[in-house]
C-alpha positions, 0 to 999 in steps of 0.5 A: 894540224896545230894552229899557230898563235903570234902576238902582234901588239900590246898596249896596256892590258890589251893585246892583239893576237893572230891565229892562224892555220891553213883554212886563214886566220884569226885575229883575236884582241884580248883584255888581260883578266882581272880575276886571273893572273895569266889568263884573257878575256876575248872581247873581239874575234874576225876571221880574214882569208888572208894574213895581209888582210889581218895584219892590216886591220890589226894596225889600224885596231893598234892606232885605235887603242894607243889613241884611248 
């Protein structure tokens, strides 16, 4: 089974992404490379059981990164 991957939001060069497959799901904030065009750099991984529970610490990552 594939996994899916959906971004949930972007600020800047930051963006936050959820990975998920049956087992849960991933939340991955990334920084866009600076040596790379096209390519990121994972600097936070969680795993949460549920989608709900990602999706809520993703909006408080969010408030977090548009308040720096």
């Amino acid at each position: 089974m594939r996994d899916e991957e959906r971004q949930l939001w972007r600020v800047g060069g930051v963006s936050c992404v959820m990975v998920s497959c049956c087992s849960g799901a991933e939340l991955q904030v990334r920084h866009d490379s600076k040596d790379r065009q096209d390519d990121f750099d994972i600097v936070l991984r969680e795993l949460y059981p549920t989608k709900s529970d990602l999706y809520e610490r993703s909006n408080e990552l969010r408030q977090e990164y548009e308040t720096r």
